[in-house]
C-alpha positions in Angstrom: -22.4 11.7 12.8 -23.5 11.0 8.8 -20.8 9.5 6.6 -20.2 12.8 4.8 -19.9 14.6 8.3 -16.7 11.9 9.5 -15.1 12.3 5.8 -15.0 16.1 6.7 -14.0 16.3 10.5 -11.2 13.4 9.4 -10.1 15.3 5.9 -11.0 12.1 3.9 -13.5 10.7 1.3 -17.0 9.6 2.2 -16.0 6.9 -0.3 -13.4 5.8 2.4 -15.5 6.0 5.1 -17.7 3.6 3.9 -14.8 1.3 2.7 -13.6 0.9 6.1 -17.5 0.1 7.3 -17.7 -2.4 4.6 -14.9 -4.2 5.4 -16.2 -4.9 8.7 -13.3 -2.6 10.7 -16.4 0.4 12.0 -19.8 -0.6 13.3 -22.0 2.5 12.3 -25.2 2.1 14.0 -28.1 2.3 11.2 -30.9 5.0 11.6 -34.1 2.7 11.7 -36.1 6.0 9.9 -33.7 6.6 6.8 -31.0 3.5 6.8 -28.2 6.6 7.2 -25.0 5.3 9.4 -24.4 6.4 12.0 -21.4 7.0 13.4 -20.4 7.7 17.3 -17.1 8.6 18.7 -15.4 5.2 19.2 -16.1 4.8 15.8 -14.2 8.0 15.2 -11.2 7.1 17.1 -11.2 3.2 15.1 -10.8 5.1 11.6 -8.3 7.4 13.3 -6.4 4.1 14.0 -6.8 2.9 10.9 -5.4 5.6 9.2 -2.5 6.1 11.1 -2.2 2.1 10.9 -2.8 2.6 7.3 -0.3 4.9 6.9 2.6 3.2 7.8 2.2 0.0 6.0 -0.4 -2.3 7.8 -2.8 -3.8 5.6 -6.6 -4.6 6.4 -6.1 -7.7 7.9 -3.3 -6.1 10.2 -5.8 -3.8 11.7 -9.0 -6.7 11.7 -6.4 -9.1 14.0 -5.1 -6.1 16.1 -8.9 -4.9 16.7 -10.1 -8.8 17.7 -7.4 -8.5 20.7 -8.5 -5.0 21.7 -12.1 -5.6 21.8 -11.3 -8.7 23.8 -9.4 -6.3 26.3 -6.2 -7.8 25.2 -2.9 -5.2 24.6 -2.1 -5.7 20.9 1.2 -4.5 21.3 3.5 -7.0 20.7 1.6 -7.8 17.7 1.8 -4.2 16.3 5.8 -4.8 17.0 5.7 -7.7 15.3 3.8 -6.8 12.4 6.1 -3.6 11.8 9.5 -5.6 11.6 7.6 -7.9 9.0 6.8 -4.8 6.9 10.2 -3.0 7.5 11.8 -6.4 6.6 9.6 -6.2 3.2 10.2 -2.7 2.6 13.5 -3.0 2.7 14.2 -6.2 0.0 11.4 -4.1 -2.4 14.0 -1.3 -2.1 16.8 -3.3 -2.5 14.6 -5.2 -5.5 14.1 -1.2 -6.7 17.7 0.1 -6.2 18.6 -2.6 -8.5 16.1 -2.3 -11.2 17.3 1.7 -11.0 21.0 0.1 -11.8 20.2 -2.1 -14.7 17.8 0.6 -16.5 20.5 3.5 -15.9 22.8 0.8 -17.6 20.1 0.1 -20.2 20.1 3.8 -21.2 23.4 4.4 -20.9 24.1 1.6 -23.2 21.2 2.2 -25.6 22.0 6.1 -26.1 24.7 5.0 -28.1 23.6 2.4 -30.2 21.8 3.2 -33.6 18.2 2.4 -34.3 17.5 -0.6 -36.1 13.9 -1.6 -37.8 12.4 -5.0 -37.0 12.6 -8.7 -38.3 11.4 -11.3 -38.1 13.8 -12.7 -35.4 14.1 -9.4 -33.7 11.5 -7.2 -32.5 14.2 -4.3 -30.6 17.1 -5.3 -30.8 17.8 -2.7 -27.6 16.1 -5.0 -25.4 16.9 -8.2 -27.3 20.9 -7.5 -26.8 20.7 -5.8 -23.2 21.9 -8.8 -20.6 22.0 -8.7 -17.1 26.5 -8.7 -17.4 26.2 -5.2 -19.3 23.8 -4.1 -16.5 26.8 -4.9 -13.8 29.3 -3.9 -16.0 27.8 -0.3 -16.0 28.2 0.3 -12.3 
């Protein structure tokens, strides 16, 4: 199968296809007579795993180490378990890190929906941000 004819069959860009080759996770054999990839089922099934690896937070390098233990007949299991408490571990403090930010900017607006405008100076540029602290921000919830 053509680039353009694995985009199709897997719902996804052509562009993508060829990201994936690029970056060395598909070996697409190359037709000697027009320098098309080509692309043969194993192939197939390795952007199938990348996509589903892709799609729940592995990165590039995640799926490169998992394929050099199955192509050396190893079971990459216990990496793939490994890897996913790493990313659920990161996930989580982000959201923590984003629950937080949600706190002190419903506080920010909270706060600044009261206060009157005020044009710039030279020592103060907004004076919403300029007088907003991180106390007010806990004071709000």
């Amino acid at each position: 199968m053509q680039v353009n004819e694995v985009a199709k069959l897997l719902s996804i860009t052509p562009d993508t296809v060829r990201f994936y080759s690029r970056a060395g996770l598909l070996k697409p054999q190359i037709n000697p007579d027009n320098g098309y990839k080509l692309f043969c089922p194993s192939d197939i099934n390795r952007l199938k795993f990348i996509l589903a690896a892709r799609s729940l937070g592995f990165s590039i390098d995640d799926v490169r180490e998992i394929f050099a233990r199955t192509d050396n007949q190893h079971s990459a299991c216990g990496l793939v378990r490994d890897i996913i408490n790493q990313r659920l571990e990161e996930t989580e403090a982000r959201f923590r890190d984003m629950v937080a930010l949600r706190n002190r900017m419903i506080a920010a607006a909270k706060t600044w929906n009261e206060m009157e405008d005020q044009c710039p100076t030279n020592e103060s540029i907004c004076h919403l941000i300029e007088t907003f602290t991180e106390d007010e921000a806990h004071e709000q919830h």
